[in-house]
Structures are given as C-alpha cells and as structure tokens.
C-alpha angles and dihedrals in degrees: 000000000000123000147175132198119214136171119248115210090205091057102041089175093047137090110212127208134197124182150124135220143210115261102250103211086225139005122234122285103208106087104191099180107230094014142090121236114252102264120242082227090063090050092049087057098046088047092058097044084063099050090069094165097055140054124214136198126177122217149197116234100190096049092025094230135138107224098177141023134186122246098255086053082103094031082070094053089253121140101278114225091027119193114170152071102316087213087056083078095055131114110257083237096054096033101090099045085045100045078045085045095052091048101052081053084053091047109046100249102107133033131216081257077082117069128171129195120237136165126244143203105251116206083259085063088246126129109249113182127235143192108225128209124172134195130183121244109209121332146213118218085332103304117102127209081187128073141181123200133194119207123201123174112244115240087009095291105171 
C-alpha cells in the first residue's frame, strides 16, 4: 500500500489519507484474535539475514524497477537504496545476455536452478562480479512481472 497525509481545511481536527493498494489473490489464513499476523515483509527479512553470503533485490519487470533489496545489498558495494533497473548496473559487455537472462525467468523459460554471472557498477564505480539466480514471484499463466534475485560474489568477493 502507498499512502499520503494531507491536511483538509474543511475538517481542521482531522488527518486525512489518501492511498491505494495492490489486489492480494487471498488473505491470510492464520486468525490469531488480538494479534497481527507476522508480515511477509518481516519473513522476507528474516530469510535474508540468514542468507549471509548473498545479497537479494526484487524487482518489477514491467516498471523496471527494484523495489527491495536485501541488507547486504551494500555490504556487497553495491548502491545502497537502489531504485532502478537492476541491468542498468551491469557491465556494457554483460548487459544484453542479463537483460535476455532476467526475461526468460519472466517468461517461464527458464528456473532459479539457472543462474548466469554479470558484472556489476559498485558504489565506487568499480565492476564487482556476481553469480545470479532468479527465481519468479507469483505468475500468471507462467510468465512473472515479479522477480526475485539472489546475488552471490563470484570467487567470495565480499
């Protein structure tokens, strides 16, 4: 969900909000009276605090965007609060068979058994080189808009 607050003249003692959401296909099944449901979000952390030797980032095929990445995303030198199109890091010489790479995932072809190396722009504008697997979230008759990647340095480069 995204949301603003904003301030109505006509209601001086109110906080107004204004935001939309994303259709979720099924809510939770687990009703816990009094309590909140655990987050994804908060798995997803947990996941990646266990993974110590990779980074991830999740991204949106459609906008090109990467909407999440993992903590160790900068451990790895990489540009911390990351935003963009993940192939736009990549080395002119990688970019092509990645960008390809990423849209087999989308598309079904391929599975996160497959990975693929690329280099990538480190926030000290240096190539750093990464083992890339891939894996869908979620699909409509087996093509995904959303994709997860796992990042691991090549020859344990941290």
């Amino acid at each position: 969900m995204s949301a603003r607050a904003y301030d109505d003249p006509d209601y001086p003692d109110a906080i107004m909000l204004r935001g939309f959401s994303r259709e979720v296909a099924s809510p939770t099944k687990v009703v816990t009276p009094g309590l909140s449901p655990v987050s994804s979000g908060l798995v997803a952390e947990a996941l990646f605090a266990l993974a110590a030797d990779r980074a991830f980032a999740a991204i949106d095929m459609q906008t090109e965007v990467t909407f999440r990445t993992s903590a160790r995303w900068a451990d790895f030198g990489l540009l911390p609060d990351f935003e963009g199109n993940l192939a736009a890091l990549a080395h002119p010489d990688d970019k092509f068979a990645f960008e390809h790479h990423l849209a087999s995932v989308a598309a079904g072809r391929i599975g996160p058994e497959s990975s693929t190396d690329v280099r990538l722009r480190t926030s000290a504008e240096e190539w750093k080189q990464f083992s890339v697997a891939v894996a869908p979230i979620d699909s409509v008759d087996g093509e995904s808009r959303y994709l997860m990647t796992s990042l691991v340095p090549v020859g344990g480069q941290a």
